[in-house]
C-alpha positions as CSV (number, residue, x, y, z in Angstrom):
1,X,74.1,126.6,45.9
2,X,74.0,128.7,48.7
3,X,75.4,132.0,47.2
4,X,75.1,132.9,43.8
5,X,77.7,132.1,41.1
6,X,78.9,135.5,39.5
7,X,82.7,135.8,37.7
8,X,83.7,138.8,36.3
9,X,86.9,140.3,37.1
10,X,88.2,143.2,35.4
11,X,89.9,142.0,32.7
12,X,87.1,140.6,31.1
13,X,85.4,143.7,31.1
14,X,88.9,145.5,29.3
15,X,88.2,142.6,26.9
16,X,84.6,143.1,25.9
17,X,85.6,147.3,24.9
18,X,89.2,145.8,23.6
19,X,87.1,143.6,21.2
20,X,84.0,146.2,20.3
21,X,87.1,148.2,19.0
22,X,88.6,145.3,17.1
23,X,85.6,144.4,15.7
24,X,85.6,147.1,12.9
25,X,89.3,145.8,11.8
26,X,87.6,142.0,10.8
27,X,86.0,140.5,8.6
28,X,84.3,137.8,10.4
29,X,84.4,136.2,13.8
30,X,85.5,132.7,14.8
31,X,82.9,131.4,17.8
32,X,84.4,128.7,19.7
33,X,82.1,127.1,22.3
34,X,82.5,124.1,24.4
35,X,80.3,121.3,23.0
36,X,79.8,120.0,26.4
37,X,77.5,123.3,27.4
38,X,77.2,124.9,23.6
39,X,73.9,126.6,24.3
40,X,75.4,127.6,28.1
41,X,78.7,129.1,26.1
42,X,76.7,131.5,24.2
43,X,77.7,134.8,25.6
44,X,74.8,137.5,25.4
45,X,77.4,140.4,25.4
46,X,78.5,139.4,22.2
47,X,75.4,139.3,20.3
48,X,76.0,142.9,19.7
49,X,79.2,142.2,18.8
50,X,78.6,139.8,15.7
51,X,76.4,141.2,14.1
52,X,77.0,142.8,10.6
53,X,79.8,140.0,10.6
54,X,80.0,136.8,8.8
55,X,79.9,134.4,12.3
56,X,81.7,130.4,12.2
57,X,80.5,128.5,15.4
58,X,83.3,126.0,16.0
59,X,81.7,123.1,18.7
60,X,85.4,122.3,20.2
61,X,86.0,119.5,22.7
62,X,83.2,117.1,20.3
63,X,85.1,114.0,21.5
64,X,84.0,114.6,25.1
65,X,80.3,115.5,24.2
66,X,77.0,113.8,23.3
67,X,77.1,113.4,19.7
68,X,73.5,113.2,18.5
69,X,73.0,116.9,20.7
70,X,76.1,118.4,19.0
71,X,75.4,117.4,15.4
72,X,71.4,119.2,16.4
73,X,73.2,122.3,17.8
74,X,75.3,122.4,14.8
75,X,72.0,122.1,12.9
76,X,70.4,125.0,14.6
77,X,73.8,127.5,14.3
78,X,73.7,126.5,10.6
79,X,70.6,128.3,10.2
80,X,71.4,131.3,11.2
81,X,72.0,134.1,8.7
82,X,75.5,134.5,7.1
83,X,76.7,131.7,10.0
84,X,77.9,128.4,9.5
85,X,78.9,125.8,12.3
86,X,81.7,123.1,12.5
87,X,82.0,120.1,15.0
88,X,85.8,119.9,15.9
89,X,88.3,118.6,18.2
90,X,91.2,121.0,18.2
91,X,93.3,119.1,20.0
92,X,94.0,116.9,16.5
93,X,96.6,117.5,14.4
94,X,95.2,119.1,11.6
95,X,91.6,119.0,12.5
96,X,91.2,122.8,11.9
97,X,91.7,122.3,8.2
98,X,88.0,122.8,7.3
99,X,88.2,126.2,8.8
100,X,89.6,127.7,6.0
101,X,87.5,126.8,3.4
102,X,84.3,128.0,5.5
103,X,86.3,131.3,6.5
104,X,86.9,131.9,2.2
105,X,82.9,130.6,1.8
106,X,81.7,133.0,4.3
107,X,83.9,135.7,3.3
108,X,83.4,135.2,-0.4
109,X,82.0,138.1,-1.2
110,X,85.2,140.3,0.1
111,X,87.6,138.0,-1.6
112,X,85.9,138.4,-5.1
113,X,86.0,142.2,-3.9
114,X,89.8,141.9,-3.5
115,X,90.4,140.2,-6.5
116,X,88.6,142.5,-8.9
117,X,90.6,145.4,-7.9
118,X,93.5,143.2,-7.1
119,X,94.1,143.6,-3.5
120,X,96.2,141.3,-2.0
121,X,94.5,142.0,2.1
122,X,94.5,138.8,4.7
123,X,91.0,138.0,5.4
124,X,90.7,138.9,9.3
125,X,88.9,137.1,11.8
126,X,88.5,137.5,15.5
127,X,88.3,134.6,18.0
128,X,86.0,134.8,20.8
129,X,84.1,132.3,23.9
130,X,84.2,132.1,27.3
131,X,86.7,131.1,28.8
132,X,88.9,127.5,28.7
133,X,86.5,126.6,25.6
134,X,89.6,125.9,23.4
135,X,90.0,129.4,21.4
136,X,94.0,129.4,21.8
137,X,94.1,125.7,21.0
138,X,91.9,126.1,17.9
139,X,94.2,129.0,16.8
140,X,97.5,126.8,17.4
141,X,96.2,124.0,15.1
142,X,95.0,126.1,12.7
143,X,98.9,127.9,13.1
144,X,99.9,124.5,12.8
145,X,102.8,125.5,15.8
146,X,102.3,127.0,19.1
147,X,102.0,130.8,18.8
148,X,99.2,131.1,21.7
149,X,99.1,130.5,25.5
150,X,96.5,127.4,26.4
151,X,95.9,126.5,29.8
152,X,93.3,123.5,31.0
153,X,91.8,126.6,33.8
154,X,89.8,129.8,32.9
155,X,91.8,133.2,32.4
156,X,94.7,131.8,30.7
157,X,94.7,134.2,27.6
158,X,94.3,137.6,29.2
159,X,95.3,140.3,26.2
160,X,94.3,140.1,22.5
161,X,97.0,138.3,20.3
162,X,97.6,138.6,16.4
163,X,98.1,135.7,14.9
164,X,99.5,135.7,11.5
165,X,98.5,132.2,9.0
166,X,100.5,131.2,6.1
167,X,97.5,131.0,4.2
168,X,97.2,134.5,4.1
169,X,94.4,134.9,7.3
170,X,95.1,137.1,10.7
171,X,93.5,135.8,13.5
172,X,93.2,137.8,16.7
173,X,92.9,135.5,19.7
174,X,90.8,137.2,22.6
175,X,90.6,136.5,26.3
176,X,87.8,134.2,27.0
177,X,85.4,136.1,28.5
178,X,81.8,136.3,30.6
179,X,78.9,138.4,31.6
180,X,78.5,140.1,34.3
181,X,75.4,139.5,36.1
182,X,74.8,135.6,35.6
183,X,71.5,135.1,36.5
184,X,70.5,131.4,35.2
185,X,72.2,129.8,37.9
186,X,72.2,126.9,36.1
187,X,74.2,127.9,33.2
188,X,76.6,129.1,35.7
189,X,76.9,125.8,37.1
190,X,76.9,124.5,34.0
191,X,79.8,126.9,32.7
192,X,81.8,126.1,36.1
193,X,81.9,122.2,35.6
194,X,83.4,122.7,31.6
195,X,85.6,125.3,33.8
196,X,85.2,128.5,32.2
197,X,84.4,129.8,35.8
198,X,87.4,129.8,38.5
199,X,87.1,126.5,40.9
200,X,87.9,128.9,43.6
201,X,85.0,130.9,43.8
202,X,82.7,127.6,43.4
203,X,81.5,125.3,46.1
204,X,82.6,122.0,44.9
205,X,80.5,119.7,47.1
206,X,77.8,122.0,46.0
207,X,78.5,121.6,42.3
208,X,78.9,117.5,42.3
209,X,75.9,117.1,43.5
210,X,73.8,119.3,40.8
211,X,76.1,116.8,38.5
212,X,75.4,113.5,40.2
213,X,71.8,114.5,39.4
214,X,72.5,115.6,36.2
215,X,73.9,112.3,35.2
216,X,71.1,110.6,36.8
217,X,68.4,111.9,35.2
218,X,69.8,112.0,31.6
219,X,73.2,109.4,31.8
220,X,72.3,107.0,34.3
221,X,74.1,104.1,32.4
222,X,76.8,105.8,31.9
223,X,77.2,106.9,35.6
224,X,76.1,103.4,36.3
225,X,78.9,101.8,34.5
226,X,81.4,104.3,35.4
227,X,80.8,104.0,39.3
228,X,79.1,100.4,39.8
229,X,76.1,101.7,41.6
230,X,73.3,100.5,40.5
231,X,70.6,102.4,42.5
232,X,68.9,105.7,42.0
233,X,69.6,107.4,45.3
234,X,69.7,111.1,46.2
235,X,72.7,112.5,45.0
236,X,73.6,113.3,48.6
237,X,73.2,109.7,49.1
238,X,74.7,108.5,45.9
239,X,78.1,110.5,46.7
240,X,78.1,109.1,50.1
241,X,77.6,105.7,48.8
242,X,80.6,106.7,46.3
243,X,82.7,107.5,48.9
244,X,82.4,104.5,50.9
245,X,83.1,102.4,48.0
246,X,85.9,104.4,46.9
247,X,87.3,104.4,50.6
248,X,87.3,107.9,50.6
249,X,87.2,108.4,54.4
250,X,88.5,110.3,56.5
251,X,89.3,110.0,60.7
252,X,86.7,108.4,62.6
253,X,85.4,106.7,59.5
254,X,83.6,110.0,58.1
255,X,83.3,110.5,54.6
256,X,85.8,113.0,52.9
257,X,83.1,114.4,51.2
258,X,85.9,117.4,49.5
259,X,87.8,114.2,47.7
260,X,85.1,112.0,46.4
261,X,83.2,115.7,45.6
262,X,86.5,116.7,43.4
263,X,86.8,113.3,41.8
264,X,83.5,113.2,40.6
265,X,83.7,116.6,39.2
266,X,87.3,115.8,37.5
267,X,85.7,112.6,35.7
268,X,83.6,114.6,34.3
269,X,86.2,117.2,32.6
270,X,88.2,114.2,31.8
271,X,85.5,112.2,29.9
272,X,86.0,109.3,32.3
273,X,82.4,109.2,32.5
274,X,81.3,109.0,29.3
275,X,80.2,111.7,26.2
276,X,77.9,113.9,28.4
277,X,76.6,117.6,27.4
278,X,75.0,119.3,29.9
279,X,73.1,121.4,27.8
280,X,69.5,119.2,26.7
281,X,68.5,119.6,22.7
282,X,66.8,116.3,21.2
């Protein structure tokens, strides 16, 4: 692209100091990233963040992603100390059920605290990602009705929200939020096409044709099957053989390179292609 990918209005920035405040008042903390781009989702500023604290990786949004690289990313979160990952779909009824009994496992040692001195404290846990990864959705199905704001766009969520369970757990939803400075354009690019990054600040043309060759390179059959075209052209000249297919013209015969551009982009986000993460662990 021809200018540098970079997101991070003000609000996100309130966010990050809201949350290093709000830190202190949990007892662990609820990571929800986008199976689609896991390793992409991982937000350096919060490293800091996590640490002391019990951390559950949630890979949301498994339906739309690769499944033998998400069961190996849940594999490698596993391992890490006092962390333990779940694949979910949080848009299923119920799905968030497991959550609990990992939040009590990971918080054991605070609940047998509690009991022995016969406490009766809600285990806390604060909810954090980038943005449009799911976090308000998780917290809904784990509410079990609709007590969060969800939205299918980054910046939906944009102030911290207690949520109380009936299980006894307080979950504070937080605005999905970035880093400044994103210097691996490809991650940005990555994090635009799950949209966790604005559309409007993207070049769309730009950003279809890094995922035409994507899907090329590493879900050709699956591109294959979705669009009938069964030659491995540039992705300039892929798209443009898209588009005339498609009938995606405009006057004088010219391609409408914005249209076929957006379509191929909104396949993608909704799974039309295929189960595709962006993000390569084999």
């Amino acid at each position: 692209m021809a200018n540098n990918i970079n997101w991070f209005p003000g609000h996100m920035a309130k966010s990050l100091n809201v949350m290093n405040t709000e830190i202190k008042k949990v007892d662990m903390v609820i990571y929800v990233l986008d199976a689609r781009a896991p390793l992409s989702c991982l937000n350096p500023k919060f490293d800091s963040l996590c640490e002391g604290k019990p951390v559950l990786y949630v890979l949301n949004k498994v339906d739309m992603a690769d499944d033998s690289i998400s069961v190996n990313v849940k594999n490698i979160l596993s391992k890490k100390q006092n962390s333990d990952c779940v694949l979910l779909n949080s848009t299923e009824s119920k799905s968030s059920k497991i959550i609990e009994s990992i939040m009590k496992k990971l918080c054991s040692k605070k609940l047998e605290k509690n009991e022995r001195k016969q406490l009766n404290i809600p285990l806390r846990a604060m909810v954090i990602g980038v943005p449009n990864c799911g976090k308000s959705t998780l917290i809904n199905n784990m509410c079990g009705i609709k007590k969060t704001k969800t939205g299918d766009k980054a910046g939906v969520t944009r102030g911290k929200q207690w949520v109380a369970l009936k299980n006894g757990f307080e979950i504070l939803d937080t605005p999905g939020t970035l880093w400044p400075n994103l210097e691996d354009q490809d991650v940005a690019k990555k994090l635009c096409l799950i949209g966790s990054i604005k559309d409007e600040i993207v070049d769309i043309n730009e950003l279809s044709l890094y995922l035409i060759d994507y899907l090329q390179n590493y879900y050709y059959t699956k591109f294959v099957n979705r669009y009938n075209i069964d030659k491995k052209d540039t992705p300039l000249e892929t798209l443009e053989c898209l588009a005339q297919k498609k009938h995606f013209l405009i006057k004088g015969g010219e391609i409408d390179y914005d249209r076929v551009c957006a379509m191929i982009v909104d396949d993608f986000r909704k799974g039309r292609i295929g189960k595709i993460t962006l993000d390569r662990i084999i």
